[in-house]
PAFI-868060 format. One record per residue (C-alpha): y, x, z; residue number from 1; residue in one letter. Coordinates in Angstrom, 1 decimal. Layout:
N
((Y X Z) NUM "A")
...
! end
This chain:
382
((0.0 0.0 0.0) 1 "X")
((3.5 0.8 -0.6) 2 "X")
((5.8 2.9 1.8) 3 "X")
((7.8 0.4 1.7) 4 "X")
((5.5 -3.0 1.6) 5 "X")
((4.2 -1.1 5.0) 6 "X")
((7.2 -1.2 6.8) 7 "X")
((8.2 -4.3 6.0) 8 "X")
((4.6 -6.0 6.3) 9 "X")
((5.3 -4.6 10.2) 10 "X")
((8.7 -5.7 10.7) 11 "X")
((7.7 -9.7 9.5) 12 "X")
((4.1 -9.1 11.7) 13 "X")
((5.8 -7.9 14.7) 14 "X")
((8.7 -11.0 14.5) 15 "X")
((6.1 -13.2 14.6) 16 "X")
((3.6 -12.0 17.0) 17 "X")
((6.3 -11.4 19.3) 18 "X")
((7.2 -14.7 20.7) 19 "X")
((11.0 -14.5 19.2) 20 "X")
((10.9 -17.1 16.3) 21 "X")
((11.3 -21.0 17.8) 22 "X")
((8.0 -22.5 18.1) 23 "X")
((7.5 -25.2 15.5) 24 "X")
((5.1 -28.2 15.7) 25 "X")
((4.3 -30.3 12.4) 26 "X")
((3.4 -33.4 12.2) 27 "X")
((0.2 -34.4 9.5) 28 "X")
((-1.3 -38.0 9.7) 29 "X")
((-5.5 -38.0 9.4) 30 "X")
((-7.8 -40.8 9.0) 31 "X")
((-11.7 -41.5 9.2) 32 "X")
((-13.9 -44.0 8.5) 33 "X")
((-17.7 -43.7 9.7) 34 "X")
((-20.8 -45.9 9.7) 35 "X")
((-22.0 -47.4 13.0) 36 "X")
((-25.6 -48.3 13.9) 37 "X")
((-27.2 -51.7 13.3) 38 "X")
((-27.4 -53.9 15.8) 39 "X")
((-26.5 -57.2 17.0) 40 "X")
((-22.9 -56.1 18.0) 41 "X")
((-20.9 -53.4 16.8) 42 "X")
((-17.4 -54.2 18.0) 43 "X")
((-15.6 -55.0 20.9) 44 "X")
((-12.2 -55.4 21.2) 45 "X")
((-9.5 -54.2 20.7) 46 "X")
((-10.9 -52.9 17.4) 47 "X")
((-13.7 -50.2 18.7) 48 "X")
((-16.8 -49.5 18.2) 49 "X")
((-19.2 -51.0 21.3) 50 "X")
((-20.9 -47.4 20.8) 51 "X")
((-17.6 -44.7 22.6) 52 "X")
((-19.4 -41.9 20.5) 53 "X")
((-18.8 -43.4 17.5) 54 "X")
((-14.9 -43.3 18.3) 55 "X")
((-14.9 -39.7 19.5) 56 "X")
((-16.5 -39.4 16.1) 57 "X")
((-14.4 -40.8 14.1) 58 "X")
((-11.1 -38.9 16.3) 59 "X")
((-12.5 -35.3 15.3) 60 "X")
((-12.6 -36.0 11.4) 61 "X")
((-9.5 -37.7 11.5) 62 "X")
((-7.9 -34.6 13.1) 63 "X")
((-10.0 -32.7 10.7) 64 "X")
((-8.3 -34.3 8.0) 65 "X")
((-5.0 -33.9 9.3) 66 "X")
((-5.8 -30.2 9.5) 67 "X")
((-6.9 -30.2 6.0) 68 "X")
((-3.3 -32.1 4.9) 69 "X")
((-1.7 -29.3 6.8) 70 "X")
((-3.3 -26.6 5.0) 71 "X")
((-2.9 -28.2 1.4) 72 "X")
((0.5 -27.6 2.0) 73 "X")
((0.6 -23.4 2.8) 74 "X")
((1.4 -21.2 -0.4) 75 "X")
((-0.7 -19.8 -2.5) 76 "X")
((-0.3 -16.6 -0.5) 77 "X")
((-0.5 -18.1 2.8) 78 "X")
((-3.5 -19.8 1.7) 79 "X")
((-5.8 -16.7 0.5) 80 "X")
((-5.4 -15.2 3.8) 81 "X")
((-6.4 -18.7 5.6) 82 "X")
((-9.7 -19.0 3.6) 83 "X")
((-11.0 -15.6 4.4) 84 "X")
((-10.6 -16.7 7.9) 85 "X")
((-11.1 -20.6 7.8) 86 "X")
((-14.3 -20.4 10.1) 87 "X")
((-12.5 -18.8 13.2) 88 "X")
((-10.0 -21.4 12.5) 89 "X")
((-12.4 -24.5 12.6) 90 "X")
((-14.1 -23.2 15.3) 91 "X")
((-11.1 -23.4 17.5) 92 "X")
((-9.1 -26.6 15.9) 93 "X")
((-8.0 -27.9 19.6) 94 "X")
((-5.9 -24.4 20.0) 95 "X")
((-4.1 -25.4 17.1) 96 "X")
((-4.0 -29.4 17.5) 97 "X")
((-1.8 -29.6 20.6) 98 "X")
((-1.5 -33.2 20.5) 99 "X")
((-2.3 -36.7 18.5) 100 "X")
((-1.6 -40.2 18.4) 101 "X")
((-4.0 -42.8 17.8) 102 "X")
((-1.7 -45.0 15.1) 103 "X")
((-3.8 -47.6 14.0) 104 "X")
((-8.2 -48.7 14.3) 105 "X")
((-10.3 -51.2 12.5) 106 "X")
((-13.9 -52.3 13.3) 107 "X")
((-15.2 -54.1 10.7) 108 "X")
((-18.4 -56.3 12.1) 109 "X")
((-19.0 -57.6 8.8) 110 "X")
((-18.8 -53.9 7.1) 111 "X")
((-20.3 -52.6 9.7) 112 "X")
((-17.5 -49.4 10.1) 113 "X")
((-15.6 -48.0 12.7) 114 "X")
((-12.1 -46.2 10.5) 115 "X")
((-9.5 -44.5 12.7) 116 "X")
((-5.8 -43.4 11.7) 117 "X")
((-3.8 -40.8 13.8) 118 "X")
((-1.2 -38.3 13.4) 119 "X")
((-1.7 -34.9 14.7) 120 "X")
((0.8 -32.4 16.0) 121 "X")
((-0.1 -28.7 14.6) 122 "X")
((1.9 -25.6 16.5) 123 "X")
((2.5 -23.7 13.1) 124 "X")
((3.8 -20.6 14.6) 125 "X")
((0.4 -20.0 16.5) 126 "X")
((-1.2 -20.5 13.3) 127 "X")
((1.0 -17.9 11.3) 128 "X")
((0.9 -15.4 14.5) 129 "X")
((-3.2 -15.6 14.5) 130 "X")
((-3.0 -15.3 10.5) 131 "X")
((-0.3 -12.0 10.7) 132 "X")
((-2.4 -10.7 13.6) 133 "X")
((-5.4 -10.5 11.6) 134 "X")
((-3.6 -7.9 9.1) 135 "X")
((-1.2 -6.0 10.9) 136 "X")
((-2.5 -5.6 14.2) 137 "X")
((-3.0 -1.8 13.8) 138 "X")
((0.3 -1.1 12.3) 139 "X")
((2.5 1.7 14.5) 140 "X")
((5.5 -0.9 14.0) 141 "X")
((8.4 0.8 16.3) 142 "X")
((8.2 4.2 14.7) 143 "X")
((8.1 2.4 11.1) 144 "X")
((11.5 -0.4 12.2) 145 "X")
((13.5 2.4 13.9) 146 "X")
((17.0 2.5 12.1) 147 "X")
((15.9 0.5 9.2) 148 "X")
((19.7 -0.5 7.8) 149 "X")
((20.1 -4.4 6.0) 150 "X")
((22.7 -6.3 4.7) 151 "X")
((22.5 -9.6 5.2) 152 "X")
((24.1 -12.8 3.8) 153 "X")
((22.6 -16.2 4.3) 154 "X")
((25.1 -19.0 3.9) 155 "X")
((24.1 -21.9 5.5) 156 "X")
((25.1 -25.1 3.3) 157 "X")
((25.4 -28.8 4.2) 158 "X")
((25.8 -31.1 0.9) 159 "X")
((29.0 -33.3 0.8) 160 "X")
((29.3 -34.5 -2.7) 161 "X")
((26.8 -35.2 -5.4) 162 "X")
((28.8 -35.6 -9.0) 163 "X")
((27.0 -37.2 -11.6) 164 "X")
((28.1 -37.9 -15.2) 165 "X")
((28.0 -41.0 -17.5) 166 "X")
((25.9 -40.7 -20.5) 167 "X")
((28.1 -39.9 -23.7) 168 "X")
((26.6 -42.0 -26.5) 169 "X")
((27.3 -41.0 -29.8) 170 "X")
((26.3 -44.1 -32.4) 171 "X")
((26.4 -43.7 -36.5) 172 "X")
((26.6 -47.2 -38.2) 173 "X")
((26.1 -48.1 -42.0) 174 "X")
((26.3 -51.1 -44.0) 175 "X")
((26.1 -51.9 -47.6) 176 "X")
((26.6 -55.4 -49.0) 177 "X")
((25.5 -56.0 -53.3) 178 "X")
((26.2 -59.3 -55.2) 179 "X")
((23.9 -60.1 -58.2) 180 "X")
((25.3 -63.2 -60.6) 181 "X")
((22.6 -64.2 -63.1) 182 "X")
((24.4 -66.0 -65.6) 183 "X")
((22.6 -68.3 -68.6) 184 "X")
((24.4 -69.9 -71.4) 185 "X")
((22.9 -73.0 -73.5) 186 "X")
((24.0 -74.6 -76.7) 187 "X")
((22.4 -77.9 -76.9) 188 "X")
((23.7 -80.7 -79.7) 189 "X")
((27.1 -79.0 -80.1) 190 "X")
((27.8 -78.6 -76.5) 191 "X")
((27.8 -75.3 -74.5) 192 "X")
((25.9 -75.4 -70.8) 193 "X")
((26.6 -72.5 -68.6) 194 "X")
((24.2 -72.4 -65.6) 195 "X")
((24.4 -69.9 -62.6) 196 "X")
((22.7 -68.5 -59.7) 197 "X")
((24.0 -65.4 -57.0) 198 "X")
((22.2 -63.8 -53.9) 199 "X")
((23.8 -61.5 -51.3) 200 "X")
((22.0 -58.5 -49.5) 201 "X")
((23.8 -57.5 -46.5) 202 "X")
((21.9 -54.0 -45.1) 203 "X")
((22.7 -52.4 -41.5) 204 "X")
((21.4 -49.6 -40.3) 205 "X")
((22.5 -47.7 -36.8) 206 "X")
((21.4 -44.5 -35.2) 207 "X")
((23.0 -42.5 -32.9) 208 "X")
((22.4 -39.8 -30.0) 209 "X")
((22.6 -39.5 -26.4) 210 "X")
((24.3 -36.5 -24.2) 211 "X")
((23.9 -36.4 -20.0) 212 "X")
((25.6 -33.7 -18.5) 213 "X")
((23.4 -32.2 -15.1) 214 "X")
((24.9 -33.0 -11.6) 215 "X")
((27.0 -31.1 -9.7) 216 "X")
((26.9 -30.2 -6.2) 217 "X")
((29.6 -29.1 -3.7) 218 "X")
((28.5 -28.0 0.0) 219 "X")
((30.2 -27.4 3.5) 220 "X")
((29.9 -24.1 4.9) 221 "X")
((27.9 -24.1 7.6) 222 "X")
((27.9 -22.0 11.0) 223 "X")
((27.6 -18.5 9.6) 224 "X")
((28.2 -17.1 13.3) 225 "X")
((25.0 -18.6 14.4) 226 "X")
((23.0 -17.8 11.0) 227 "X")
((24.0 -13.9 12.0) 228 "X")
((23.1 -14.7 15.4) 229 "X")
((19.4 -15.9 14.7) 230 "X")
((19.0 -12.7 12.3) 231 "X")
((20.2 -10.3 14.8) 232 "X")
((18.3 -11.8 17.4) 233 "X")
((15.1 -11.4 15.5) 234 "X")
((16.0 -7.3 13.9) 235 "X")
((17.7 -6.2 16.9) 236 "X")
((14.6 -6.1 19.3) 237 "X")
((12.8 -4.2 16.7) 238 "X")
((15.5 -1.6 16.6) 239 "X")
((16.5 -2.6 13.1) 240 "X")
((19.9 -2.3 12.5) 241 "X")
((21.7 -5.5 10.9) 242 "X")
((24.9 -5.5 8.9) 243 "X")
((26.6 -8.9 8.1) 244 "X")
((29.1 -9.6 5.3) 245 "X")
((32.1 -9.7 7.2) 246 "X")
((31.6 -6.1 8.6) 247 "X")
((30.6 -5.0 5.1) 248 "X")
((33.7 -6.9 3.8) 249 "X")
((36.0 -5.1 6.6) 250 "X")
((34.5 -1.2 5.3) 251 "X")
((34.9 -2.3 1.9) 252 "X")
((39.1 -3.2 1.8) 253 "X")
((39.6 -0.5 4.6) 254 "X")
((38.5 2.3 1.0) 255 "X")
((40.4 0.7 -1.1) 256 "X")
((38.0 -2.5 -2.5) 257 "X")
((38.6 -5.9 -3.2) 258 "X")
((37.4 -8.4 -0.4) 259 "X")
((34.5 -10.1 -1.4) 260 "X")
((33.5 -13.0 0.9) 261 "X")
((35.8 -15.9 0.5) 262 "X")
((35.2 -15.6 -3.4) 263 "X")
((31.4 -15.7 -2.3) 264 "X")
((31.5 -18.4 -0.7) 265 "X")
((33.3 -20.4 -2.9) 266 "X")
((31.0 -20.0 -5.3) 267 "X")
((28.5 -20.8 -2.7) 268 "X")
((30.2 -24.1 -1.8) 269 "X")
((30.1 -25.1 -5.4) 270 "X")
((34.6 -24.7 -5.7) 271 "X")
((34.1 -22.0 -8.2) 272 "X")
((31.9 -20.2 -10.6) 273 "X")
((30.0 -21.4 -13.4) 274 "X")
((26.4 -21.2 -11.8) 275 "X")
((25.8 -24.3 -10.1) 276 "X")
((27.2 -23.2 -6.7) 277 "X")
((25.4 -19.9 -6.7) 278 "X")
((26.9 -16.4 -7.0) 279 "X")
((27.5 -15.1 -9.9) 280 "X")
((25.4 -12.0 -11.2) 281 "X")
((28.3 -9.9 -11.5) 282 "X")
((29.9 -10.9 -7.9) 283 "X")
((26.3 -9.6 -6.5) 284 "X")
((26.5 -6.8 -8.7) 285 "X")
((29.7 -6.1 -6.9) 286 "X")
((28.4 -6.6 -3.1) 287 "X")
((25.1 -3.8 -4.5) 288 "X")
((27.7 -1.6 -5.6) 289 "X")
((29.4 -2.1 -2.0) 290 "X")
((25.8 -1.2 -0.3) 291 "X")
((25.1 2.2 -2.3) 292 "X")
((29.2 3.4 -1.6) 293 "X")
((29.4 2.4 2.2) 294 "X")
((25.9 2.5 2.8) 295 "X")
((25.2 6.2 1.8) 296 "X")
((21.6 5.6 2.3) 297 "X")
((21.6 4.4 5.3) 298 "X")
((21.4 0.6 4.3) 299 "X")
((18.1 0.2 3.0) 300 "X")
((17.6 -4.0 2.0) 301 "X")
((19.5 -6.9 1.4) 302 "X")
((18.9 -10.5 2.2) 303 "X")
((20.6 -12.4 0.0) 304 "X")
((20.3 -16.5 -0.7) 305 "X")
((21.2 -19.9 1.1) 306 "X")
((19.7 -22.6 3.6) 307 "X")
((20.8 -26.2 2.5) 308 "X")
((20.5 -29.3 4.7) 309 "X")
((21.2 -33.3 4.2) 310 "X")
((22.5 -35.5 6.9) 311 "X")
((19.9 -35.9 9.4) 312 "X")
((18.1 -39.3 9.6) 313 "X")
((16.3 -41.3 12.2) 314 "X")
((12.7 -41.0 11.1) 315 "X")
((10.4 -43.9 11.3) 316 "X")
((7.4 -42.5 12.5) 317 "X")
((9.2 -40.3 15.6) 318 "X")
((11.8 -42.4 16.4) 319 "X")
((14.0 -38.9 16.8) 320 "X")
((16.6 -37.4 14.1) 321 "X")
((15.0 -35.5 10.7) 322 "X")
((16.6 -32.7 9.1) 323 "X")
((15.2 -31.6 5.8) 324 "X")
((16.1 -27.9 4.9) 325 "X")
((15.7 -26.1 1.4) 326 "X")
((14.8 -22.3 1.7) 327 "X")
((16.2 -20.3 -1.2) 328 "X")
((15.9 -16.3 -0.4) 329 "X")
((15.8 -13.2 -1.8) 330 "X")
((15.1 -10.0 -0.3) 331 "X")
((16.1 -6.8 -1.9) 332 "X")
((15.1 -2.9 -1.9) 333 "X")
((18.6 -1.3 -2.5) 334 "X")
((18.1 2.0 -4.7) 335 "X")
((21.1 4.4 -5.9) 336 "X")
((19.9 4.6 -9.1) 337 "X")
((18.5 1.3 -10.0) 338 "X")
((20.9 -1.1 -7.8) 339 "X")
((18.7 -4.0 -6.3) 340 "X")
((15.2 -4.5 -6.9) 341 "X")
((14.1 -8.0 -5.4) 342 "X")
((10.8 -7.0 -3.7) 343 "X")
((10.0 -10.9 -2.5) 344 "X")
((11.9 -14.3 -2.9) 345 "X")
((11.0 -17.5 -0.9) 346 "X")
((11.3 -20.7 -2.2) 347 "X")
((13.0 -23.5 -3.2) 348 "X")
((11.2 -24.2 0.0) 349 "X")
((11.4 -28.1 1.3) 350 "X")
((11.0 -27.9 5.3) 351 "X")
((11.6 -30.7 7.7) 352 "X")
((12.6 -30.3 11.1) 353 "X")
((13.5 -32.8 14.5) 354 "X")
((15.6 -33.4 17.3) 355 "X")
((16.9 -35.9 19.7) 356 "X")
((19.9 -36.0 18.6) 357 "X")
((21.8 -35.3 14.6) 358 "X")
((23.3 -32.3 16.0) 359 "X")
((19.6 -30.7 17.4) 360 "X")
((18.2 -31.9 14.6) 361 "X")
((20.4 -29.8 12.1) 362 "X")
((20.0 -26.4 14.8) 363 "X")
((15.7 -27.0 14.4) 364 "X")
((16.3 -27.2 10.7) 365 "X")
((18.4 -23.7 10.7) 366 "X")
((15.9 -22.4 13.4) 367 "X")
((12.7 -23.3 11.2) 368 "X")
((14.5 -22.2 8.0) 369 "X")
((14.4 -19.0 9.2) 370 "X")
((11.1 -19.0 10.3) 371 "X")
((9.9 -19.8 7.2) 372 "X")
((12.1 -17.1 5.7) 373 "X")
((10.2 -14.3 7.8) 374 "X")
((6.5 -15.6 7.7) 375 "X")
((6.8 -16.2 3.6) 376 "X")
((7.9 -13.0 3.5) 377 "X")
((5.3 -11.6 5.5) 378 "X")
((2.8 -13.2 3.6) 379 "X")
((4.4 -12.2 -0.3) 380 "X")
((4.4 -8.5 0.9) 381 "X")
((0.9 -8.9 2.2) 382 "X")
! end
């Protein structure tokens, strides 16, 4: 492996095995349906089987299948590692299962079938600290973190407008319109007849073409002082040394550059910029160039991208506030020769989170984004 995939495959394993990142439970609804014996009664109320084993039964496969839901959803790399260690996993499902609601049963005399529906709470970050430690748990990870340098800028976003455009129809009409006369002329006895007969032919034809311009969005900045904060608090312990984009902003005008970050973040917000409320190519150009001047080797990476969440909704099956986040990061190796060379990316990543109230619910959302951020990374540089 890589020099580098090595030290960064121990910086993500020790964040995670560490206890730093806020634990996460997900929620994954299961279900079971199983065949009870014959006999002259089979149910009792309300709605189980007169047999109890046949309910414990039918409770471990439905949490099996919630556990199944759960792990249809990893990625692709997420999921190699998971089936070369499924067994342990399935062996141990109740250390992973922390808790389940029984939603809804049917016992069906007639059928003769006992079915079950619950949803299971699953605490992900054990799952992704049993998953790293299975890799990395050799790894001399202090000497290999010590004074590793990184930039980072991850803009937390909240989406305020949605701008969508009218279809422009372009239509192309023709018509023709033709008269025929047939005309007929008779001398009978000395007299002259003239007899007639006309038809019209109208023709229309149409045709035409259709143009729908893409939406635009525009974003809120969110709290960038606690996006650094949750970085530091996960680099610092592990003596890695984190720059943010104001500081890098400050060394920059203090020699003589152009300030950087309110451009950025225009573009960011979707005010500027002809990329869909991303940075432009050359502005990041800029910020690499920034890196390699200041840096003088001793900033090493760059995490660059954005963390976007809706307004937070009472969900229907909690009861509590939902925040859905959208992941979208890249991580760079910076080089003085060849600029930036994106060594991982995670996402467009779709994550929910909850709280008890709007304002908890948006913090869990930030908190699990970066989560996410640090174990997909872990597992691409695997």
């Amino acid at each position: 492996m890589p020099t580098f995939n090595k030290t960064f495959l121990s910086i993500i394993m020790l964040i995670l095995t560490t206890g730093l990142i806020h634990t996460q439970s997900i929620k994954e609804k299961g279900s079971s349906t199983v065949t009870l014996q014959k006999g002259r009664k089979v149910c009792v109320e309300p709605g189980r089987p007169y047999d109890k084993k046949f309910h414990v039964k039918a409770i471990n496969n439905a949490k099996i299948a919630s556990w199944n839901s759960y792990v249809a959803k990893f990625s692709s790399e997420k999921s190699k590692l998971y089936y070369e260690n499924e067994e342990k996993f399935l062996k141990n499902l109740d250390k992973y299962i922390i808790s389940f609601d029984v939603l809804d049963t049917e016992c069906s005399e007639k059928e003769r079938t006992y079915s079950v529906y619950i949803r299971s709470s699953i605490n992900n970050t054990k799952v992704d600290n049993e998953l790293t430690a299975t890799i990395a748990s050799n790894s001399n990870v202090l000497s290999n973190l010590e004074n590793q340098g990184i930039v980072v800028l991850v803009v937390p976003r909240k989406t305020t407008e949605l701008i969508t455009f009218k279809a422009r129809e372009t239509t192309v009409s023709e018509s023709s319109q033709s008269n025929d006369v047939d005309e007929i002329v008779d001398e009978i006895e000395g007299s002259v007849i003239v007899s007639s007969s006309s038809s019209q032919t109208n023709i229309k034809s149409s045709g035409g073409s259709t143009v729908q311009k893409s939406a635009k969005r525009k974003y809120d900045i969110g709290d960038l002082n606690d996006a650094n904060s949750q970085i530091n608090n996960l680099l610092q312990p592990l003596k890695m040394r984190t720059l943010d984009a104001a500081r890098l902003e400050s060394m920059a005008t203090r020699n003589g550059y152009e300030p950087f970050l309110k451009n950025v973040l225009d573009q960011f917000s979707g005010k500027i910029g002809d990329y869909g409320a991303n940075i432009s190519p050359q502005q990041r150009e800029e910020i690499i160039n920034y890196i390699i001047d200041l840096g003088r080797g001793r900033l090493n990476y760059f995490l660059l991208g954005t963390v976007d969440s809706g307004t937070p909704r009472v969900d229907p099956d909690t009861g509590v506030f939902k925040s859905e986040v959208l992941v979208n990061v890249q991580l760079f190796r910076i080089d003085d020769f060849f600029g930036a060379e994106v060594v991982a990316s995670v996402g467009p990543e779709i994550q929910s989170a909850f709280g008890e109230t709007d304002i908890l619910a948006e913090k869990a959302g930030l908190k699990k984004a970066f989560e996410i951020v640090t174990s997909s990374l872990f597992y691409k540089l695997n």
